[in-house]
C-alpha positions in Angstrom: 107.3 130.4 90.0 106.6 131.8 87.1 104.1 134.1 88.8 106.3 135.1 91.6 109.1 136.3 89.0 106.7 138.5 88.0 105.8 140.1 91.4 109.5 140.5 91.9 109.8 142.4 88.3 107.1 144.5 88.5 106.4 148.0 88.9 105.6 149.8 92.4 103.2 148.3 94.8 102.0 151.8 95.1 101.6 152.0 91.4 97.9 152.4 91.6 97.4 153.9 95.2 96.0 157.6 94.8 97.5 160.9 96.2 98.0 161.3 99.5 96.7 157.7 100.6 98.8 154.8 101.9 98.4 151.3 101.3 97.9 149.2 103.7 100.7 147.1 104.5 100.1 145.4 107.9 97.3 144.9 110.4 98.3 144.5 114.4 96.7 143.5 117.1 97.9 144.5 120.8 96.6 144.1 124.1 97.1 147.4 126.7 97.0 145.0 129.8 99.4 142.8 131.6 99.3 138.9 130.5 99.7 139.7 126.7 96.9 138.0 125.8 96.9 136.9 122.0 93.9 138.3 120.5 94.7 137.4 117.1 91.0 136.0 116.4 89.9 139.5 116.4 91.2 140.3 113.2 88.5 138.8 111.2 86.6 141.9 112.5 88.8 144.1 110.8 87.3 145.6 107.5 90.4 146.0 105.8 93.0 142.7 105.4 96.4 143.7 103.6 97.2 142.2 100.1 97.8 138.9 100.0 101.3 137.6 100.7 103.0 134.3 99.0 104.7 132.4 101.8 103.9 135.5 104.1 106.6 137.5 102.1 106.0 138.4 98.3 102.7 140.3 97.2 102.7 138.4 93.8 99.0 139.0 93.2 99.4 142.6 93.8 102.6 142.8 91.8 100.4 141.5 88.7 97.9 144.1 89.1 100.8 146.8 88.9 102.1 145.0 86.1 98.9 146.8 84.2 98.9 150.4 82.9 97.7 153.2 84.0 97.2 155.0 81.1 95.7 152.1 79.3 94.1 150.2 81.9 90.9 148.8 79.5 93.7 147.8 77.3 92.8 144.1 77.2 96.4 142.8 78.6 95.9 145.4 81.4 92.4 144.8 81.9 93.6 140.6 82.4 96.4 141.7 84.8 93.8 143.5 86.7 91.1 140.3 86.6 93.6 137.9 88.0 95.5 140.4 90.1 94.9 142.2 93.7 93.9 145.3 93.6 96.3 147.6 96.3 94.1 147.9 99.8 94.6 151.5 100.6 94.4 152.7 104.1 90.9 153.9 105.3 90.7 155.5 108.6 86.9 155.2 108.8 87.0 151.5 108.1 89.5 151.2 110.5 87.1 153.1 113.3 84.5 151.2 112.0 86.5 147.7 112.6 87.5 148.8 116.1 84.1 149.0 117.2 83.2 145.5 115.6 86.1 144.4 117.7 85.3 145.8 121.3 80.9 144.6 120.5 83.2 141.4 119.9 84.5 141.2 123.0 81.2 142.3 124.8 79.8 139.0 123.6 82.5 136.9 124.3 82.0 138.4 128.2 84.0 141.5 128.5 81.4 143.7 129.2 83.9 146.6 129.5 85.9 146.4 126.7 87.4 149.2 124.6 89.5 148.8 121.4 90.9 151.7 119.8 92.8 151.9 116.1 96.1 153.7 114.9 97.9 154.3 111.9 101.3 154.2 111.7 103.6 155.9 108.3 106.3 153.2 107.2 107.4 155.5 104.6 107.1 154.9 101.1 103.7 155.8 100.8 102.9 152.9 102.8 101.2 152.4 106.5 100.6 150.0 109.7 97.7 149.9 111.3 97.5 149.0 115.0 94.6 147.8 117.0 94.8 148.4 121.2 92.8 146.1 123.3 91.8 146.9 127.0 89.3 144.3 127.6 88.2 144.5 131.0 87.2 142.2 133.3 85.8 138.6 132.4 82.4 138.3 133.5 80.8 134.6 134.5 77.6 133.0 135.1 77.0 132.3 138.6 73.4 131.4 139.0 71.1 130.1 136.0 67.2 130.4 136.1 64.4 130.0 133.6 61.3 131.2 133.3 58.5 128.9 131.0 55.1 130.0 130.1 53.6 126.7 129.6 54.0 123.6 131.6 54.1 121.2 128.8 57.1 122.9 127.3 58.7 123.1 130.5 58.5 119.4 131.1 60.3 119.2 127.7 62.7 121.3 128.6 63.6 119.4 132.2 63.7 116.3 129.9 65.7 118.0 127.2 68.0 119.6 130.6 71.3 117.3 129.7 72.0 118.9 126.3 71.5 122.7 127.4 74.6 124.4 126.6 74.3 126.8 129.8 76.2 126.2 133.0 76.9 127.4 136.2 81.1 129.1 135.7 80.6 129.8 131.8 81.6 133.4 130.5 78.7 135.3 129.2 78.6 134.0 125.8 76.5 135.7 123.3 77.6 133.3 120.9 76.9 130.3 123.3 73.6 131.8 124.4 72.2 132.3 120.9 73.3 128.5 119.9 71.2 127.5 123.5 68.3 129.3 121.6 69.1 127.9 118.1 69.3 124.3 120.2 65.5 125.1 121.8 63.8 125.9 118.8 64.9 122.8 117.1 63.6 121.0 120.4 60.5 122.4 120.2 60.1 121.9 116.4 61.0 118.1 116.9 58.0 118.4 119.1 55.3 119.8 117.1 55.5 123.3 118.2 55.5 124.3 114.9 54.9 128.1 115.4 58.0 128.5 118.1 60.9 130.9 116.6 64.3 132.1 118.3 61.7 135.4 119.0 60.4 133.1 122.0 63.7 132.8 123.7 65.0 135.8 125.3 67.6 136.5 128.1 68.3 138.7 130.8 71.6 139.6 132.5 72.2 140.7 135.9 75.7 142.5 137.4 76.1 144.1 140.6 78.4 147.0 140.8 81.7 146.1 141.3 81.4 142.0 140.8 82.4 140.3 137.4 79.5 137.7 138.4 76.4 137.4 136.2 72.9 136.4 137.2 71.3 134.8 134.0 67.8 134.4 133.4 66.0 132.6 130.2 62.5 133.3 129.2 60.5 131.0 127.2 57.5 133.2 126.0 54.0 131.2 125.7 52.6 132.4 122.7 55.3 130.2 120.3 54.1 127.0 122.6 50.3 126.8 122.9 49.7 124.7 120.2 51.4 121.1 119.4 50.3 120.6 115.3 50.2 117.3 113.9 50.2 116.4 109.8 46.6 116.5 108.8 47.3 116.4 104.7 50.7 114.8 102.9 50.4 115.8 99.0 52.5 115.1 96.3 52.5 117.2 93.2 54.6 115.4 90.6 55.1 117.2 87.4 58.0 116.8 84.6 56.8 120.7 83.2 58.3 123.6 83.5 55.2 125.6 85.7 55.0 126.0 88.9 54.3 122.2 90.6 52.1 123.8 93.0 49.3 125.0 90.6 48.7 121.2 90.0 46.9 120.9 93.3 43.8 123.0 91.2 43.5 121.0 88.3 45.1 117.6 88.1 44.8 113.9 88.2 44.7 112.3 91.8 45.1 109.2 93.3 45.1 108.5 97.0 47.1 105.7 98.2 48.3 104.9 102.1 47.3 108.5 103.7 49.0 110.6 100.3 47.2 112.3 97.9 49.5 112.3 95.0 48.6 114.9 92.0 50.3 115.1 88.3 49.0 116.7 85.4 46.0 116.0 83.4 48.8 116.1 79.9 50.4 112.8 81.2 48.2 109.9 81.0 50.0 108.0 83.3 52.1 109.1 87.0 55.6 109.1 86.4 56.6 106.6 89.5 54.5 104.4 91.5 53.1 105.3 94.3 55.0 102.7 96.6 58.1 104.5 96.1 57.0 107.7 96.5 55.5 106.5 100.1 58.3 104.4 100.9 60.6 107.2 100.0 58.5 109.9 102.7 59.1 110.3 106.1 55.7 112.3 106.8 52.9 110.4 108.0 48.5 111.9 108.3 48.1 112.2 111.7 51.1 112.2 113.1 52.7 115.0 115.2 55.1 117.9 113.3 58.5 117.2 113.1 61.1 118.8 111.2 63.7 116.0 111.3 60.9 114.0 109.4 60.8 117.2 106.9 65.0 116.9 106.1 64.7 113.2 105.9 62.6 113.3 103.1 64.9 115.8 101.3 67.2 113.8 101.8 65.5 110.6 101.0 63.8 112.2 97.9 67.4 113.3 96.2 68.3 110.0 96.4 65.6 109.3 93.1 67.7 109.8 90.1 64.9 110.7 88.2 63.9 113.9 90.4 65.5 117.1 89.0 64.6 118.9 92.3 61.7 118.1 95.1 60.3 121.2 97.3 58.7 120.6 100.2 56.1 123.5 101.5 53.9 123.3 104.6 50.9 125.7 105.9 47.9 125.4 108.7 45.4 123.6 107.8 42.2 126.1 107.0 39.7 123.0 108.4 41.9 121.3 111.3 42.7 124.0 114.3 46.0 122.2 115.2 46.8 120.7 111.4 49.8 121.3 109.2 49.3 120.6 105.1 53.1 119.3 103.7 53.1 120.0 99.8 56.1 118.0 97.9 56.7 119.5 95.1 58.4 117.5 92.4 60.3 117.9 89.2 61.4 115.3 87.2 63.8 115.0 84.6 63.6 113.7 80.9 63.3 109.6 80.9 66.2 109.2 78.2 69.7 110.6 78.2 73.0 110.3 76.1 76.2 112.1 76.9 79.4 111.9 74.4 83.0 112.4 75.9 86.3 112.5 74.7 89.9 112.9 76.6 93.5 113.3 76.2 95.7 110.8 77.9 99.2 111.0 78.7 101.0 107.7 80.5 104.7 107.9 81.3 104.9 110.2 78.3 102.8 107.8 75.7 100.2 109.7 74.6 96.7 108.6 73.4 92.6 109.2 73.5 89.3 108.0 74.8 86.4 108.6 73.7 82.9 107.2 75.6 79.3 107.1 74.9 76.8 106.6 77.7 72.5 106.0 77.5 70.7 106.4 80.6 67.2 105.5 81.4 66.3 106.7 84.8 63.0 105.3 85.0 62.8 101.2 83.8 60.3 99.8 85.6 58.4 103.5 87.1 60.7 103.1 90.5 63.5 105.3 89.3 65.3 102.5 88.5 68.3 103.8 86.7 69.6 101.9 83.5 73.0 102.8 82.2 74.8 101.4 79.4 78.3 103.0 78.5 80.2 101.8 75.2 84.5 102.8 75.7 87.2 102.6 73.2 91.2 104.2 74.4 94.0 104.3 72.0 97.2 105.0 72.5 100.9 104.8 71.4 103.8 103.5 72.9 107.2 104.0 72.7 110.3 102.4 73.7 109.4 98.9 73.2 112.1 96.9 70.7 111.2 93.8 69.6 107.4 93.9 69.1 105.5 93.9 66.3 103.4 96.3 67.5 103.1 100.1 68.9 99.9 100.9 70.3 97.4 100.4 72.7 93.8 99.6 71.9 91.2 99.3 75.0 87.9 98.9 74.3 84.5 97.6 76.0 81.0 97.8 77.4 79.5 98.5 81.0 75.8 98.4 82.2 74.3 99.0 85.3 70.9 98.4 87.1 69.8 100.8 90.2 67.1 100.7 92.6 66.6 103.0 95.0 65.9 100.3 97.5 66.5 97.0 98.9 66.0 94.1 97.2 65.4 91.9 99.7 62.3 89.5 100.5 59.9 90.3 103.7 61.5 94.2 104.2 58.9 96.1 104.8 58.5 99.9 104.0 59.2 101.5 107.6 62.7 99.6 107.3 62.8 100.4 103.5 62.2 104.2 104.6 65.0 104.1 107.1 67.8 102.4 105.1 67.6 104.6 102.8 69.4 101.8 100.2 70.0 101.5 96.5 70.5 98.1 95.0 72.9 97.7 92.2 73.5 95.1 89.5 76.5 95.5 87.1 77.7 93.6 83.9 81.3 94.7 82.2 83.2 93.4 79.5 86.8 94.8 78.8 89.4 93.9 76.4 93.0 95.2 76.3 95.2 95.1 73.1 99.4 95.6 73.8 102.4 94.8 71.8 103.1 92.0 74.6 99.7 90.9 75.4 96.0 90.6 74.8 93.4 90.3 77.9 89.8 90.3 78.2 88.0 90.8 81.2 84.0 90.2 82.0 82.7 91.0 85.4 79.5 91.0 87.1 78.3 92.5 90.5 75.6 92.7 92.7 75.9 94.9 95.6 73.5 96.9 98.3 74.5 100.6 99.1 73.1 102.6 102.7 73.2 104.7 104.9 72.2 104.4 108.8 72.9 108.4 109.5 73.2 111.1 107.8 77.3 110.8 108.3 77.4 107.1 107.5 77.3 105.1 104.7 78.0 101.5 103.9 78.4 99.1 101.1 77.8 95.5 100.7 79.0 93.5 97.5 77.0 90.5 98.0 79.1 88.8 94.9 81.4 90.9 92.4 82.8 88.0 89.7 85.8 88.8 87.3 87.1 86.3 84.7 90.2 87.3 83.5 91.2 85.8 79.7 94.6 86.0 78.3 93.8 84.3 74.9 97.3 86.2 73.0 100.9 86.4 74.5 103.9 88.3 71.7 106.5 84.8 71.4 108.9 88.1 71.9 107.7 88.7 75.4 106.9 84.9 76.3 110.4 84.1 75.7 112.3 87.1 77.2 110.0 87.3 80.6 107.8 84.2 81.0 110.0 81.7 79.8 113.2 82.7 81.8 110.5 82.4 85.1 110.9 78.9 86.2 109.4 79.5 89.7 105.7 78.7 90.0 105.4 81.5 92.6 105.9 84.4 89.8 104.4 87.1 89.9 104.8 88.0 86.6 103.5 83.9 85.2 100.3 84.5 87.4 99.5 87.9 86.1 99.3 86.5 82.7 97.2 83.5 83.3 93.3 82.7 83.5 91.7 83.5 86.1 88.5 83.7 88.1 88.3 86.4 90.8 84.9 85.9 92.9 84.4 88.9 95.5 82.5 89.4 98.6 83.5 92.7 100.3 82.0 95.0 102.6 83.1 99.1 103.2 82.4 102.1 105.8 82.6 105.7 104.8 82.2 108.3 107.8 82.5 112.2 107.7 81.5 115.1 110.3 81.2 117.4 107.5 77.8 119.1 106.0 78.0 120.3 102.5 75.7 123.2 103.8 77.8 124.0 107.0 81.1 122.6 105.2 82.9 126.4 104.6 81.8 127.1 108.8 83.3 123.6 110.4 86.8 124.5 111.8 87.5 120.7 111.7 86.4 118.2 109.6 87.3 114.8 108.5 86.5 111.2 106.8 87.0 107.6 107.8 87.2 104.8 105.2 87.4 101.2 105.9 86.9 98.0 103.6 87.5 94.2 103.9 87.4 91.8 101.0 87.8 88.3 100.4 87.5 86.1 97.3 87.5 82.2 96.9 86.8 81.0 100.2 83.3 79.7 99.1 85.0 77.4 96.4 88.0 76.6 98.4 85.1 74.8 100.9 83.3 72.7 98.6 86.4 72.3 96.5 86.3 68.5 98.1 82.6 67.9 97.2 82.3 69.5 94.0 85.7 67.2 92.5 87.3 69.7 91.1 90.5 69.2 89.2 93.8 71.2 90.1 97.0 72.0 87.6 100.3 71.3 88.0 101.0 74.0 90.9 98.5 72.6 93.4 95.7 75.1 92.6 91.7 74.0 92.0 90.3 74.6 89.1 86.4 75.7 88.1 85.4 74.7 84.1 89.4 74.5 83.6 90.1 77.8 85.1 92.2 78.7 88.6 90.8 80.6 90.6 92.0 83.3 93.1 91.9 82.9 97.2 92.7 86.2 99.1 91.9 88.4 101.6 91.9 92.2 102.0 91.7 95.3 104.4 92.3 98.8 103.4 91.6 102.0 105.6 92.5 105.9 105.2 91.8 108.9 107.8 91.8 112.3 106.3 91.5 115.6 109.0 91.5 119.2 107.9 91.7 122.3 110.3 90.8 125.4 109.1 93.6 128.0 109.4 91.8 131.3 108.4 88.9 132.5 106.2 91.5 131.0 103.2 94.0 128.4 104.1 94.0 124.8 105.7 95.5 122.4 107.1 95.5 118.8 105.9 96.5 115.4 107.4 96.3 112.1 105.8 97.1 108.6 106.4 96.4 105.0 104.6 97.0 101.8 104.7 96.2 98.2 103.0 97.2 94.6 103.6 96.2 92.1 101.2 97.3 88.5 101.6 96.6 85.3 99.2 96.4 81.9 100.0 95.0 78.7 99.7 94.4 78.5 95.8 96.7 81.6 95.4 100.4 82.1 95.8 100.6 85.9 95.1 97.4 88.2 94.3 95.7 89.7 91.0 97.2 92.2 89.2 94.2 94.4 89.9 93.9 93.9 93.7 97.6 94.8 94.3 99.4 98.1 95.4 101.5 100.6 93.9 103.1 103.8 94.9 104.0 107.0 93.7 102.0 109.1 91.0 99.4 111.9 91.7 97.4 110.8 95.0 100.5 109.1 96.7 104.2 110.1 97.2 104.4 112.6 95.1 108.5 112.9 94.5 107.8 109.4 92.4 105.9 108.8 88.9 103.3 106.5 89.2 104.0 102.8 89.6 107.7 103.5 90.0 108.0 103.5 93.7 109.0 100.0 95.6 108.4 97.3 96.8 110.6 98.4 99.9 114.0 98.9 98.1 113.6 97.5 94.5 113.7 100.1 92.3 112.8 99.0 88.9 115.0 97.3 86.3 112.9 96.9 83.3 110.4 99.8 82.1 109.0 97.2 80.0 107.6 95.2 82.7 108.0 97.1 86.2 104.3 98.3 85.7 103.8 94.9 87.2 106.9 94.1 89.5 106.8 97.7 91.5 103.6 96.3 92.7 102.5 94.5 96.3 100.9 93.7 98.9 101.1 96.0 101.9 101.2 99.8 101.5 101.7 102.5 104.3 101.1 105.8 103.2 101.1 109.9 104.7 100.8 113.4 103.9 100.5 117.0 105.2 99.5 119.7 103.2 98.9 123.0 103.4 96.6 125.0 101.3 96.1 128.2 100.7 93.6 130.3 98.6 96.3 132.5 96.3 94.3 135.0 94.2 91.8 134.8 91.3 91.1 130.9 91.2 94.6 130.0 91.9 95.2 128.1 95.1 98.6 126.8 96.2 99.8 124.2 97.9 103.0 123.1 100.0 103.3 119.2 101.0 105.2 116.6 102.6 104.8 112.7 101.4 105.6 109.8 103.2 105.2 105.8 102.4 106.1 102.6 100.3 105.0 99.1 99.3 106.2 95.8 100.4 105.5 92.2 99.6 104.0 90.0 102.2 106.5 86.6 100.6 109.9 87.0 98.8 109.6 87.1 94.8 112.6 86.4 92.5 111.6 89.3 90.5 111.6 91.9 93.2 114.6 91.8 95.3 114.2 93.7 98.2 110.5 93.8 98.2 109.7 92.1 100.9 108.1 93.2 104.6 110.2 93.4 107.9 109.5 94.5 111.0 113.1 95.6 112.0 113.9 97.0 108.5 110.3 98.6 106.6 110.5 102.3 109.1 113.9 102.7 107.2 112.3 102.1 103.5 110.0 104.8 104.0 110.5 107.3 101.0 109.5 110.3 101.5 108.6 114.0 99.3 108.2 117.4 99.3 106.8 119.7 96.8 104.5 122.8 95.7 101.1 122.3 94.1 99.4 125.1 92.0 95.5 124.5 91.7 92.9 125.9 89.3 89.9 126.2 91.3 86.8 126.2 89.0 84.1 124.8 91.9 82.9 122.4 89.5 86.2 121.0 88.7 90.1 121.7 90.1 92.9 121.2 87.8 96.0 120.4 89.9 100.1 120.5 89.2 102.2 119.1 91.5 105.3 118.7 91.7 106.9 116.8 93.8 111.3 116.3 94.7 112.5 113.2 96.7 114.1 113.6 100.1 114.3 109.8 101.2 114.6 107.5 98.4 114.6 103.7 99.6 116.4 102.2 96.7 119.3 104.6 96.0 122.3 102.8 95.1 124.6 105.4 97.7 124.3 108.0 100.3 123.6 111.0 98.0 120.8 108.5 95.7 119.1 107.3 99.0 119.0 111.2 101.0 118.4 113.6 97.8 117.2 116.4 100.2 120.9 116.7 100.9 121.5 116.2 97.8 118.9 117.3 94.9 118.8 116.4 91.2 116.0 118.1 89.4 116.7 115.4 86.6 116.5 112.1 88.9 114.5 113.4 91.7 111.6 115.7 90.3 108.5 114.4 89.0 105.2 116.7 87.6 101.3 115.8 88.0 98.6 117.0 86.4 95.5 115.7 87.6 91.8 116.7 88.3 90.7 116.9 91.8 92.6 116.8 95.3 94.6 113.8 96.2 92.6 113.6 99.5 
């Protein structure tokens, strides 16, 4: 807002747009022929793209570049204003010729073999101008026959077998686009094949009209030069160096050591190779003797960045001087120091109590010479908090100590190193031990976890936790908050009793991620998205040999292990995110989520940890965090509704668009929907519970503007978000605030780091 008050204030657009010139103050597009066809697409063609508009109406980011002076424009507020500002885009009629061109050569490929785009500017007085494209594009020409001329039978044959995925067909338009991806799709054919010398150069085409017909007679050739040789892999050598020269040169003078087809070089300074030769094999998808592949060449990027302790890997290849028909692969690799520590420090800020954190971390990414990765992290939080009468206390102490185990493989008996290779799996073992310290409470909490992480494409991933165990100790309860909370509780179903009891959480869970998206193709995909699914159970194991292992139960029925209860649940979660690109600088987002978790058996309602809340940052945004639901409770105690506006099914959606401002500012406009229910009805949170005739009408829902600092390495984002649909308002104007707003009841600012999806 601020921002846009500014570009309202400020000087003249035209401040800064010399004599005699016009700025440029629209682009149009308009077709000459009958049918009004949109060609809107062709404006990315256009050399010149009018200042930025807020909203498509206010040129704030031009308005703060007027805001500077022209008399002092080094000045160093001036020469800010002119950094984060637009500068004006002044009307060039040679760009615009230019652009027209671009546009009818556009069309040309596309099919219209005839077309003709001409540009016009247009005064709007006030020193500023229009400028207007004309389209006549011509007739549409097809493909109506399809032949192909091969130089070598072999290739043909591959080809013909290959003939399903061609991206030619008989009624296409002629496509230069379509027919340079049908050469793009070849070469990587033919370089899956061992035709390791064939380049786009090989595929040409040849385009036949008559006179007077929009029909097109298309003919591919497939010179024979690029295909009379199939290489194989005659040499696979790996330089491995941790110095700063040129891997390469180790090849001349280093140690070497042959193992299973590799010869595997490192300097003659380091007594010993960095990692053992198993991994490096197991870890390579090139093989002596077998035939050149450059899917086998990406894999082992791919497979090679997955060893923590490589800093980067380089793979090279060239004929082999002594083998006719050989290719030499060279993998380069760099490694990174052995020892780290890193130091950090943040500011916290929860519900308004504000505190630190400070954490120190070791990492050892080579234990055992596997690139096993050990890290140990040491944590301590403080913070202080307010508005709690009654306790002796006012601050928050956290503090505790994580480690974790890596391998870049699986861990599993009898798996030999072709399935290893393929897997492409880390195995991970994890021990925690937390302790909280509140005015109402002390907990501890010590976890450990095994757990296997792959992936089966590139696109896929999954995770196993074979067995994640949490013991949960509350050794210290305030008498103040065991007699105003626990003690008025007499129902053994509460909640709020079992969140403040022992308890022993044993995990086995299993999750799917899946996205379309390349990170180096991500800023060219017009559509991407993710899928994320995950299951979890805990306590079934002990709930079976319960009988035969004689354990004791309490007072409410549940089992007990060394005197301890422990938890019985199970749990499914799932979220589908889209985005559709909407222009060189804007998108379009959709997102949707849900979770159902239910106890039973040895567990009447579920751990604290494994529960859902709503509202905050990543969900509906009109709504602090944790002070949304269940279903229509809204909260009666501050002190303790961190726990109650908690449960067990959650529903959740958003649309947002998002568009690139100016400078590094991006906004953002968005629309949250969703809520949290219980899955049983709780004394403590009336209203809570799910229905199918009722929960569509406890749907809240939120609108709001985001501004985002854009950094690439990290976004800094403020939202903020008003209610339109609030579930638990009290009367008409509390329950429809979009009718009604209140910037004091309905408002609520984020700041966090990173997207909410």
């Amino acid at each position: 807002m601020l921002f846009l008050l500014l570009g309202t204030v400020s000087c003249s657009v035209t401040k800064f747009v010399p004599d005699n010139s016009y700025l440029l103050d629209w682009v149009e597009i308009v077709s000459q022929e009958d049918g009004e066809k949109n060609w809107s697409q062709l404006s990315k063609y256009s050399y010149q793209i009018p200042n930025t508009r807020w909203l498509g109406v206010a040129r704030v980011p031009l308005g703060v570049y007027s805001m500077a002076s022209r008399r002092h424009p080094d000045a160093p507020v001036s020469s800010l204003l002119r950094k984060i500002g637009q500068e004006p885009v002044v009307l060039d009629e040679l760009s615009a010729m230019a652009s027209a061109k671009d546009m009818g050569m556009a069309l040309v490929n596309q099919g219209y073999l005839n077309a003709r785009v001409t540009s016009q500017s247009q005064s709007l007085g006030h020193r500023r101008a229009k400028l207007v494209y004309t389209v006549n594009a011509g007739r549409l020409f097809v493909v109506d026959d399809i032949r192909t001329v091969v130089g070598n039978s072999d290739f043909e044959k591959l080809l013909n077998d290959n003939r399903q995925s061609s991206l030619l067909e008989v009624g296409m338009q002629l496509n230069s686009q379509v027919l340079d991806q049908e050469r793009t799709r070849i070469v990587e054919l033919a370089h899956r094949n061992g035709y390791y010398d064939f380049n786009k150069d090989h595929v040409s085409f040849i385009a036949d009209t008559l006179k007077g017909s929009d029909k097109v007679g298309l003919t591919m050739m497939i010179d024979g030069q690029g295909t009379g040789h199939v290489y194989s892999v005659s040499k696979v050598n790996y330089l491995l160096s941790s110095g700063a020269d040129r891997v390469e040169a180790l090849i001349d003078d280093a140690n070497r050591l042959d193992f299973d087809g590799y010869s595997i070089y490192w300097p003659k300074t380091e007594k010993e190779l960095a990692l053992r030769p198993g991994v490096i094999a197991s870890h390579s998808y090139m093989r002596q003797g077998q035939m050149y592949n450059a899917d086998t060449i990406s894999a082992s990027y791919q497979s090679l960045s997955r060893l923590g302790l490589l800093k980067y890997s380089n793979i090279s290849l060239q004929r082999d001087p002594d083998f006719r028909d050989g290719i030499i692969a060279n993998v380069s690799m760099m490694t990174r120091p052995k020892h780290s520590f890193q130091f950090d420090v943040e500011g916290t800020n929860t519900a308004g109590d504000l505190g630190a954190a400070a954490s120190t971390s070791f990492v050892d990414r080579n234990l055992f010479g596997g690139a096993e990765q050990l890290s140990v992290t040491l944590r301590g939080a403080y913070e202080s908090i307010s508005n709690l009468p009654g306790y002796t206390g006012d601050t928050y102490l956290e503090y505790g100590i994580e480690s974790s185990l890596s391998f870049p493989e699986f861990l599993i008996p009898f798996m030999n190193q072709e399935r290893q290779r393929l897997s492409q799996a880390s195995s991970q073992f994890s021990l925690k031990a937390n302790a909280q310290r509140r005015p109402e409470f002390q907990k501890t909490i010590f976890s450990a976890g095994w757990s296997y992480v792959w992936g089966d494409t590139w696109n896929n991933s999954h995770r196993l936790d074979v067995i994640d165990l949490n013991y949960l100790v509350v050794p210290w309860i305030s008498p103040h908050f065991q007699k105003e909370y626990l003690d008025q509780i007499t129902s053994s179903k509460s909640i709020l009793k079992y969140n403040y009891e022992n308890l022993l959480i044993t995990k086995l869970g299993y999750s799917f991620y899946r996205t379309n998206s390349q990170s180096s193709q991500r800023a060219r995909q017009a559509f991407q998205y993710s899928v994320r699914a995950a299951v979890e159970t805990s306590g079934n194991v002990l709930s079976l040999l319960s009988p035969a292992l004689g354990l004791e139960k309490n007072d409410n029925g549940q089992s007990l292990v060394m005197g301890i209860a422990f938890a019985q649940y199970a749990k499914h979660d799932f979220s589908f995110t889209a985005n559709w690109a909407a222009g060189s600088n804007s998108s379009f987002l959709a997102h949707a989520e849900w979770g159902l978790a239910i106890p039973y058996g040895n567990s009447t309602s579920l751990p604290f940890e494994k529960r859902y809340f709503a509202g905050g940052a990543n969900g509906v945004r009109g709504w602090a965090v944790r002070e949304l639901g269940p279903g229509v409770f809204g909260g009666t105690d501050r002190t303790i509704d961190y726990i109650r506006q908690s449960g067990d099914i959650k529903l959740g959606a958003s649309l947002e668009f998002r568009n690139k401002l100016f400078w590094k500012l991006n906004g953002a406009v968005f629309v949250d929907a969703g809520n949290i229910w219980t899955i049983r009805e709780y004394a403590e949170q009336p209203g809570g519970v799910f229905k199918f005739d009722e929960f569509y009408r406890q749907i809240a829902v939120a609108y709001g503007l985001g501004i985002r600092l854009d950094f690439n390495f990290l976004v800094v984002r403020l939202d903020g978000g008003m209610k339109a649909v609030n579930p638990a308002g009290a009367t008409q104007g509390d329950r429809i605030p979009l009718t009604h707003p209140d910037m004091g009841r309905d408002f609520a600012f984020h700041l966090a780091v990173g997207y909410p999806f």
